[in-house]
VOPAGU-2260 file (C-alpha; in pm, 1 decimal, decimal comma):
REM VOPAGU-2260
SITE   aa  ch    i         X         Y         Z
SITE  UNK   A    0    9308,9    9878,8    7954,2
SITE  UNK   A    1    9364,6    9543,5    7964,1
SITE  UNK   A    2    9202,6    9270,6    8153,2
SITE  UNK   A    3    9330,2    8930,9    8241,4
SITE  UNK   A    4    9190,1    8599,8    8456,0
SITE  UNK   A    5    9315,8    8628,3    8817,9
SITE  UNK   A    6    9533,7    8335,2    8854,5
SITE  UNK   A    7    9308,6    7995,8    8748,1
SITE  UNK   A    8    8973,5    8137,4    8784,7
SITE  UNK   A    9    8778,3    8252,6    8545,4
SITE  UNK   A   10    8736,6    8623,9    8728,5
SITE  UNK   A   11    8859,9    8930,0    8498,9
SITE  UNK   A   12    9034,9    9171,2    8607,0
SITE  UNK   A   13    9218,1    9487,4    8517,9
SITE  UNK   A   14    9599,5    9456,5    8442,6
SITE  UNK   A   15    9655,4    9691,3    8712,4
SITE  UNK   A   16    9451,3    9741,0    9073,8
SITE  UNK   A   17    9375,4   10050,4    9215,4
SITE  UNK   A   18    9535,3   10051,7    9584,4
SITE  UNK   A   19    9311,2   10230,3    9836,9
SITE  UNK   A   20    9517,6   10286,2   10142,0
SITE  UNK   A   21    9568,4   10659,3    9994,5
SITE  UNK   A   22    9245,9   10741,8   10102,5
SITE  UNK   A   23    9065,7   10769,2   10429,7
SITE  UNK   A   24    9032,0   11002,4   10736,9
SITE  UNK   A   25    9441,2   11097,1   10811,7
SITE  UNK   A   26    9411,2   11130,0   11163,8
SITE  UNK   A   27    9292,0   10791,1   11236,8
SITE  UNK   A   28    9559,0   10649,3   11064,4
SITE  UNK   A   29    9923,8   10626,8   11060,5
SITE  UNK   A   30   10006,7   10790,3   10735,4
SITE  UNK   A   31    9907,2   11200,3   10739,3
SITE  UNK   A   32    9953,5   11224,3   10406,8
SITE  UNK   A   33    9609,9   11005,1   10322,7
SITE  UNK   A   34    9396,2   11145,1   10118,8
SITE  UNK   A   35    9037,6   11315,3   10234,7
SITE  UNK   A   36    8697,5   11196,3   10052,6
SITE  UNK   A   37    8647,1   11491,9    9851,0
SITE  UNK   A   38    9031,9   11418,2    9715,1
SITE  UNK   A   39    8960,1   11043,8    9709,7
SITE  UNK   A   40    8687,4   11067,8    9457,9
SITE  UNK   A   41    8851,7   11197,0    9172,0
SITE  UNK   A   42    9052,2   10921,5    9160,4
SITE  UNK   A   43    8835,1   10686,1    9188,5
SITE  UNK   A   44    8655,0   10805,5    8926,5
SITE  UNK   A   45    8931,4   10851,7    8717,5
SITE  UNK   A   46    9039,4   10548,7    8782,8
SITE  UNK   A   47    8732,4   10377,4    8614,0
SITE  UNK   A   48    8708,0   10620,4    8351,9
SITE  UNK   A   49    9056,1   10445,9    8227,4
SITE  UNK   A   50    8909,1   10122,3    8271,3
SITE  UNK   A   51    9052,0    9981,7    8592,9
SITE  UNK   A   52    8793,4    9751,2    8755,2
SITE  UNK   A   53    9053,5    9625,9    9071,1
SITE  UNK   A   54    9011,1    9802,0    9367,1
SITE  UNK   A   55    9177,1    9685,3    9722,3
SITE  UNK   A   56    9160,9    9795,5   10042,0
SITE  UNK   A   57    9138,1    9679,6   10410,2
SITE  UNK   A   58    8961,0    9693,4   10694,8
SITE  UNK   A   59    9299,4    9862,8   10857,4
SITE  UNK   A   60    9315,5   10121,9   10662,7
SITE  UNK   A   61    9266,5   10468,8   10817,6
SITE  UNK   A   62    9048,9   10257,6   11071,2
SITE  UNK   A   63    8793,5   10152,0   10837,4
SITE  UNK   A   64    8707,2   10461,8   10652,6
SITE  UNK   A   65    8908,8   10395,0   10344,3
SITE  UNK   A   66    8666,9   10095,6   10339,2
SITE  UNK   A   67    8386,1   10340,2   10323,4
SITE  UNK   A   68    8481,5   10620,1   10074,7
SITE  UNK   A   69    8552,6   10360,7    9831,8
SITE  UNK   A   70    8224,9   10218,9    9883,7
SITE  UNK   A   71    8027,2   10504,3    9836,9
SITE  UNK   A   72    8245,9   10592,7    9556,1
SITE  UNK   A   73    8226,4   10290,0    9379,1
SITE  UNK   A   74    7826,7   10286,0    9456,6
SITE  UNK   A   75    7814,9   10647,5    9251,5
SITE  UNK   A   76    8033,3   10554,8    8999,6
SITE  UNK   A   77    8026,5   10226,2    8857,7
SITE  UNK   A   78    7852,6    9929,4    8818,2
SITE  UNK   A   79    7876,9    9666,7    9091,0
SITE  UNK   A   80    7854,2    9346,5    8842,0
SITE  UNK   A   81    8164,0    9500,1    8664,2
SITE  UNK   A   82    8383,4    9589,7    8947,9
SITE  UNK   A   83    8620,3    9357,8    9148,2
SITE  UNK   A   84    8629,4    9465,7    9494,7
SITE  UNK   A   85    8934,0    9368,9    9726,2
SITE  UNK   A   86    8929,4    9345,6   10085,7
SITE  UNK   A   87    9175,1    9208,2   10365,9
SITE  UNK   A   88    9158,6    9116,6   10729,0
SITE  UNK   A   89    9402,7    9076,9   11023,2
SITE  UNK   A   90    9512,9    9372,2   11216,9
SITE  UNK   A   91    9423,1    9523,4   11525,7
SITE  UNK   A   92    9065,2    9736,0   11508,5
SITE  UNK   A   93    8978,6    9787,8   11860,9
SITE  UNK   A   94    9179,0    9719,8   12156,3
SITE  UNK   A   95    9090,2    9441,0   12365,2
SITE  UNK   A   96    9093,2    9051,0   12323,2
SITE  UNK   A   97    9019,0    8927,5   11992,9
SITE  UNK   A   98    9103,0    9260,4   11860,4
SITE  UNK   A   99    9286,9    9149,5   11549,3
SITE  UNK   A  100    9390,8    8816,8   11393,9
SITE  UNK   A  101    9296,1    8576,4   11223,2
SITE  UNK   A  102    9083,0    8351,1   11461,8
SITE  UNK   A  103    8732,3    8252,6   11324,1
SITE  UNK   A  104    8553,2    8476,2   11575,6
SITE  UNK   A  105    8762,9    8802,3   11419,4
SITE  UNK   A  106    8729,0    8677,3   11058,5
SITE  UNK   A  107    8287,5    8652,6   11148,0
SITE  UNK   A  108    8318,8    8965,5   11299,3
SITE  UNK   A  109    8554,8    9154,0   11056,7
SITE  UNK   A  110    8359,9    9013,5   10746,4
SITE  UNK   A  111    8029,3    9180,1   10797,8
SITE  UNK   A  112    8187,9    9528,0   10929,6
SITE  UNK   A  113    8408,2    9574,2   10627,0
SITE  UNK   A  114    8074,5    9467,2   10416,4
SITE  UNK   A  115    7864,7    9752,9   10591,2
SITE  UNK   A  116    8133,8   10038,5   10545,3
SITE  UNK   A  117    8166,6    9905,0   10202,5
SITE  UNK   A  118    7793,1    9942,3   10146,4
SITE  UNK   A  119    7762,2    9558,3    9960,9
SITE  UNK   A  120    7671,9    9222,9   10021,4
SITE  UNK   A  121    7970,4    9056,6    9899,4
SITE  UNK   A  122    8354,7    9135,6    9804,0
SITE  UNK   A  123    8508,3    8953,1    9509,6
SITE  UNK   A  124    8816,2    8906,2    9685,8
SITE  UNK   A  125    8874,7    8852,5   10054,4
SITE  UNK   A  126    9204,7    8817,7   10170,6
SITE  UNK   A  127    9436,3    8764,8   10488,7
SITE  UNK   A  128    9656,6    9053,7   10542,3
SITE  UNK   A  129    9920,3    8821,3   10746,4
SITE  UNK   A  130   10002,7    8556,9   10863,1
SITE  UNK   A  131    9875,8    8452,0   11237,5
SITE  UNK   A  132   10110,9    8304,1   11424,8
SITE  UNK   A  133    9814,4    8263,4   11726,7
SITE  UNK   A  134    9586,1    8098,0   11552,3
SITE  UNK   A  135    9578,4    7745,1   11392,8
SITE  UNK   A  136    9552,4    7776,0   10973,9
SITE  UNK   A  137    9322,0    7544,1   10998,5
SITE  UNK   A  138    9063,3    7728,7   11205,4
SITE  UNK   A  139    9117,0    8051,2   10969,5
SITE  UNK   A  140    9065,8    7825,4   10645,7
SITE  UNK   A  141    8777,6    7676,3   10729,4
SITE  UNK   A  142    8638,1    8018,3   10875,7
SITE  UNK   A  143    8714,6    8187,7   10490,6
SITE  UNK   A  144    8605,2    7878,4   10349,4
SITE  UNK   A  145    8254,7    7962,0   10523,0
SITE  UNK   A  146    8256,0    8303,3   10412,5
SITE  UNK   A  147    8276,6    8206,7   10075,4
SITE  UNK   A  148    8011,4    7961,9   10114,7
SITE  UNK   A  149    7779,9    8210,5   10270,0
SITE  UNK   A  150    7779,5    8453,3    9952,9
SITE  UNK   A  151    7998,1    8694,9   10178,0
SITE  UNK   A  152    8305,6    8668,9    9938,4
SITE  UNK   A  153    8360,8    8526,9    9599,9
SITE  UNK   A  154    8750,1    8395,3    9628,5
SITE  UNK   A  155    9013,0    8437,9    9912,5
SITE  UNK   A  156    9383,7    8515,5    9889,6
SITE  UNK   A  157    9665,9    8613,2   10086,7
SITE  UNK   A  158    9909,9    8857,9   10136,0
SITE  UNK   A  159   10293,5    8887,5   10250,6
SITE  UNK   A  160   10361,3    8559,1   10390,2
SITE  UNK   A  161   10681,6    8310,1   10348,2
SITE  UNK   A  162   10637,1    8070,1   10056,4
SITE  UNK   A  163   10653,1    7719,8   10290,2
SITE  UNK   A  164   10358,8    7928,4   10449,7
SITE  UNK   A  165   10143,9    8001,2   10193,4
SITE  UNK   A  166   10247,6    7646,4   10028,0
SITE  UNK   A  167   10126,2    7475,8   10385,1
SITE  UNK   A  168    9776,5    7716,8   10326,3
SITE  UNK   A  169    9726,5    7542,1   10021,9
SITE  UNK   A  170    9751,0    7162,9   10125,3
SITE  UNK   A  171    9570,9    7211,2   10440,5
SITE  UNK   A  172    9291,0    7390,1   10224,5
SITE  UNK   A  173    9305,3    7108,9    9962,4
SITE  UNK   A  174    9303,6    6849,6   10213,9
SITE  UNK   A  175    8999,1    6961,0   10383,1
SITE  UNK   A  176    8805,7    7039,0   10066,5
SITE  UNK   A  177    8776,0    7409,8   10192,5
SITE  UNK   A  178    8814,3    7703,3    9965,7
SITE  UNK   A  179    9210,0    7749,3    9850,6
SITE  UNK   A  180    9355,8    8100,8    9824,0
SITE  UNK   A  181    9318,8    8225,7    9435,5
SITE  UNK   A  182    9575,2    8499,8    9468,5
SITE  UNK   A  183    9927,5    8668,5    9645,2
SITE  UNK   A  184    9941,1    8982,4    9713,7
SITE  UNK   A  185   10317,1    9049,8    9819,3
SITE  UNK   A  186   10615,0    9299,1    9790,7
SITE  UNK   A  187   10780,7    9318,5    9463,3
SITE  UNK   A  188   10958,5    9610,3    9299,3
SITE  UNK   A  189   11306,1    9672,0    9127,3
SITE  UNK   A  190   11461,8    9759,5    9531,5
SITE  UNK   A  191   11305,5    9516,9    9649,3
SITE  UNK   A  192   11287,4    9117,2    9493,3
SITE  UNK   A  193   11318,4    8860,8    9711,8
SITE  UNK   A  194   10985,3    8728,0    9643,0
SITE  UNK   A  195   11160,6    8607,0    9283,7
SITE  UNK   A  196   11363,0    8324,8    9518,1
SITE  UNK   A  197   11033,8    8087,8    9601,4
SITE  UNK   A  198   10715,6    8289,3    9603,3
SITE  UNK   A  199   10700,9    8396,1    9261,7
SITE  UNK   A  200   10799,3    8010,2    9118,5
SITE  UNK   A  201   10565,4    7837,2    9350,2
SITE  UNK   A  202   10264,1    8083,9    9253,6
SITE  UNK   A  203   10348,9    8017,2    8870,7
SITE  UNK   A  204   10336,5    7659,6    8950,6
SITE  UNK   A  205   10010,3    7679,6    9128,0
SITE  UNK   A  206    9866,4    7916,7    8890,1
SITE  UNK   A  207    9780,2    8175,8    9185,8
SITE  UNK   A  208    9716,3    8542,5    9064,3
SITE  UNK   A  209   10004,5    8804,3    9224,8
SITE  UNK   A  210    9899,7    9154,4    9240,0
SITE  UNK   A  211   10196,9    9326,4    9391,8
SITE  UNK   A  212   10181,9    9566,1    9678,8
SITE  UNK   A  213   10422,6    9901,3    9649,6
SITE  UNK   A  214   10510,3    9858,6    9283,8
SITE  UNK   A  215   10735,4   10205,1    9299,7
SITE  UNK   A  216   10830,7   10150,6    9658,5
SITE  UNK   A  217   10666,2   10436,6    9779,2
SITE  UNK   A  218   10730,1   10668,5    9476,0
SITE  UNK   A  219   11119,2   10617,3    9547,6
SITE  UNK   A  220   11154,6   10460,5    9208,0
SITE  UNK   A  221   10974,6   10785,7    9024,8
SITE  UNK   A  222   11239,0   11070,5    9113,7
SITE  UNK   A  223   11554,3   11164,4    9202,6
SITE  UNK   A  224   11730,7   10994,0    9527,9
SITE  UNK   A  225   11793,4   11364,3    9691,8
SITE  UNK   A  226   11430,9   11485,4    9636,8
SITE  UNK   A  227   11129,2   11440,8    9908,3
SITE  UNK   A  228   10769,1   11444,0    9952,1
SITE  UNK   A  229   10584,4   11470,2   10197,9
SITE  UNK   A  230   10480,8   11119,9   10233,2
SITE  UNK   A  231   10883,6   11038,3   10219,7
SITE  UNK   A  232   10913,2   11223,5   10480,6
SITE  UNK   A  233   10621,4   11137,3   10701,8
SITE  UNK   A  234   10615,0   10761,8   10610,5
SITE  UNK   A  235   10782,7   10567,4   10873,0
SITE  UNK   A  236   10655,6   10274,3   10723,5
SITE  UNK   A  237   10866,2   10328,3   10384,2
SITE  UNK   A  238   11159,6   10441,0   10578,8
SITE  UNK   A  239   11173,7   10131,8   10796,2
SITE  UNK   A  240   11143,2    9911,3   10396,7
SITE  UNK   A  241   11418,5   10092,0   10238,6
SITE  UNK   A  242   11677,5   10305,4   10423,6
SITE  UNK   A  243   11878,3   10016,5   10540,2
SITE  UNK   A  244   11976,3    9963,5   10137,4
SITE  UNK   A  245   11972,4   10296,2    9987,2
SITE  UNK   A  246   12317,7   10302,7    9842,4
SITE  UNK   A  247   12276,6    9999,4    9661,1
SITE  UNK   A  248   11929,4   10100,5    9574,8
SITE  UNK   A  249   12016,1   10430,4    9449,3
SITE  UNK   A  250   12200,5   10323,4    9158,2
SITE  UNK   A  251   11895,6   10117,8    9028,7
SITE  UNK   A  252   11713,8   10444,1    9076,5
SITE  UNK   A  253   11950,2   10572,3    8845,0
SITE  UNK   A  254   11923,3   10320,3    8567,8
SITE  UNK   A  255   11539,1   10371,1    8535,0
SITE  UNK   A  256   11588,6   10735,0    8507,3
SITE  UNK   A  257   11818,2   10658,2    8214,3
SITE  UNK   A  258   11593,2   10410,0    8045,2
SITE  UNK   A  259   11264,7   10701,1    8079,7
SITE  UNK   A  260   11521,0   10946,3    7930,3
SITE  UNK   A  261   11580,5   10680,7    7627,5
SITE  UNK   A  262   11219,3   10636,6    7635,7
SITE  UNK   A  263   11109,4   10998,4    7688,2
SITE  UNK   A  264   10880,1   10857,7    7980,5
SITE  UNK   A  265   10836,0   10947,7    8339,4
SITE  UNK   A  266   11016,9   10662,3    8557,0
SITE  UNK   A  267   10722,0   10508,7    8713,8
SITE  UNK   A  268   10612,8   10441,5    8376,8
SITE  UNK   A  269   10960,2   10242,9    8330,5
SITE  UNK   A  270   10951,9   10083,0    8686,0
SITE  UNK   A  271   10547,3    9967,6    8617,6
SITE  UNK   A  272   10679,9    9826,7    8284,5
SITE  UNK   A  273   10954,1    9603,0    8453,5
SITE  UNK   A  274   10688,5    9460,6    8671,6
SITE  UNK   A  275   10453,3    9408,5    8426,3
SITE  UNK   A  276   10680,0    9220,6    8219,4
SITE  UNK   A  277   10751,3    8980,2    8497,7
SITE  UNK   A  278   10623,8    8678,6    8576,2
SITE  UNK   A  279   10385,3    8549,6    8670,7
SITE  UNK   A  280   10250,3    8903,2    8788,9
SITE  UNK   A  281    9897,0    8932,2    8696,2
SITE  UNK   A  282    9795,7    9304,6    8843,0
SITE  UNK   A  283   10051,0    9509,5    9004,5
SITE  UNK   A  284    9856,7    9701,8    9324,5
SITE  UNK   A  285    9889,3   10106,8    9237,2
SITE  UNK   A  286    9820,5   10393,9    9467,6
SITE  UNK   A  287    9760,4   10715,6    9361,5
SITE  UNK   A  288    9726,7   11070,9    9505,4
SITE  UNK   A  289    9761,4   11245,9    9209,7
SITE  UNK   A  290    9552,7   11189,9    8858,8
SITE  UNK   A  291    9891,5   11203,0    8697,6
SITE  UNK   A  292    9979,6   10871,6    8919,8
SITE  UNK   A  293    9670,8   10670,4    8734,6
SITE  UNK   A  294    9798,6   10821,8    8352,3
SITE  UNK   A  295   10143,8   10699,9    8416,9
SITE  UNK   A  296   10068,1   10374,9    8480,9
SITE  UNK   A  297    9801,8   10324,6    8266,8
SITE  UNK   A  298   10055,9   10422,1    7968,1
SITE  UNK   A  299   10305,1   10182,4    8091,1
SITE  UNK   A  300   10122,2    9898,7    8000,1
SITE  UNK   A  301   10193,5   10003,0    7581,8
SITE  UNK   A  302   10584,8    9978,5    7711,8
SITE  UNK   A  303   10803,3    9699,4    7637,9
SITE  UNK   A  304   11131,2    9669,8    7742,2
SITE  UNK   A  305   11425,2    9446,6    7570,6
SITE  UNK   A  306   11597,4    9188,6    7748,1
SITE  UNK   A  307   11901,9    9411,6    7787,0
SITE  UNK   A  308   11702,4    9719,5    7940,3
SITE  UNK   A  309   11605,1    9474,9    8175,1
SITE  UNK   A  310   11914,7    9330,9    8260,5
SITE  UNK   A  311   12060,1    9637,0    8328,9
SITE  UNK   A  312   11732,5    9715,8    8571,1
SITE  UNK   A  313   11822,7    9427,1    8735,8
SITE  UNK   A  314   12149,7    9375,7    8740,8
SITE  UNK   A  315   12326,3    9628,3    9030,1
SITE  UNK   A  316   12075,0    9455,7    9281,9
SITE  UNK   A  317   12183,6    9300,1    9615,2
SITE  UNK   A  318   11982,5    9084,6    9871,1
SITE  UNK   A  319   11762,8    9249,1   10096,6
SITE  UNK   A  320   11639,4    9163,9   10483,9
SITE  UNK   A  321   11290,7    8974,1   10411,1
SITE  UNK   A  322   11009,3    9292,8   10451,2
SITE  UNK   A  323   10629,2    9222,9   10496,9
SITE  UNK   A  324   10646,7    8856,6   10588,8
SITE  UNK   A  325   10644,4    8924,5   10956,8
């Protein structure tokens, strides 16, 4: 494994995270195809066995109990000083006002419940999971900021947001002297790149860390276009991201089956590669149902690809409707 600084601090972390929104109780989520505790823990464990020491998850998923099998996981397995723990905050956990959000009374509130199902006193990383349209950035900065200052988080970042958003984040946070955001965690995959037109520049230029979220868009960039799974089919999520270009996104499909057939490599080795090669992508956000899932994408990181393999990854694709930044 590899380890790297997380945008300009000096925190280490794996080249690649371990997503956690496969695992949690399915039926209070939105995905069926999440995976139980006794399943989690595996990979979990596997996971740190091949040196990964990135883990995110969020309060949302599978209504908090993701939160808490990869505490108690973690807690069994590994040792907390080493590990990098990744949380996020913003949507809706109990009906009601002040449900959701990203108002200062959510973000007190939210804190300490993710902290208790996560079984610590601090996370490494705590991060918005959207923009809020409802509340005033500067009322959610200075709320993070006093998280931070209160031991209950180490750094903040954010997640799927337009670029004159997260670039207004920044100067308010600078301003003010509060805590800035150390990291963007957004959508970026070979079907989907439309962070690469002014997200991906301005968080070189800031030095921010970007650990990308669905780095084989959903596992549609590890097999043929025909085949299915059951997540494909039960995922309205990933069919509402990537129906609406499937033609043109089925012939990049095809060129990274080619390239793993040069290679004599499963695809998602070839699609992790692409992304790891780009910049300024510091830890590409992996999920994983399957132990084979973590092996793949551990070996990708010995693949380089030449300048031409790329360009032919990258050249059939076509502008896409903007997807997370909503």
């Amino acid at each position: 494994m590899e380890y790297v600084k997380l945008g300009n601090t000096g925190l280490d972390v794996s080249r690649l995270c371990l997503g956690c929104m496969s695992f949690g109780v399915a039926e209070r989520w939105v995905h069926p195809w999440v995976l139980d505790e006794e399943h989690s823990r595996p990979i979990i464990k596997k996971a740190l066995e091949l040196g990964v020491n990135f883990f995110d998850t969020a309060n949302v998923y599978s209504d908090g109990t993701s939160e808490e099998i990869v505490g108690r996981a973690l807690k069994d397995y590994a040792n907390r000083d080493e590990i990098v723990l990744a949380t996020k905050v913003h949507f809706r956990m109990h009906q009601g006002p002040n449900g959701a959000g990203l108002s200062r009374k959510a973000i007190m509130s939210e804190v300490d419940k993710s902290l208790k199902r996560l079984g610590t006193d601090y996370v490494d990383l705590y991060q918005i999971h959207r923009w809020d349209y409802s509340t005033p950035i500067e009322e959610t900065l200075e709320a993070l900021h006093d998280v931070v200052k209160a031991g209950k988080a180490r750094y903040i970042g954010a997640s799927a947001m337009y670029a004159w958003q997260f670039l207004k984040a920044l100067h308010v946070a600078e301003k003010n002297g509060w805590t800035k955001f150390v990291s963007m965690q957004n959508h970026l995959n070979l079907i989907y790149r439309e962070e690469e037109r002014e997200m991906l520049p301005l968080c070189k230029e800031e030095k921010i860390g970007v650990i990308p979220y669905s780095p084989l868009a959903s596992g549609r960039l590890t097999r043929d276009w025909s085949e299915t799974t059951h997540r494909s089919e039960t995922d309205q999520v990933q069919k509402s991201k990537y129906e609406a270009t499937a033609n043109t996104d089925q012939l990049i499909v095809e060129r990274v089956a080619a390239i793993a057939e040069k290679h004599g490599v499963p695809r998602a080795q070839i699609a992790l590669a692409w992304l790891l090669q780009k910049e300024p992508v510091t830890a590409p956000i992996i999920g994983a149902t399957k132990i084979s899932n973590l092996e793949d994408a551990a070996a990708a990181l010995s693949i380089t690809l030449t300048s031409e393999e790329i360009a032919s990854l990258e050249e059939p694709y076509v502008p896409h409707r903007v997807i997370g930044a909503v």
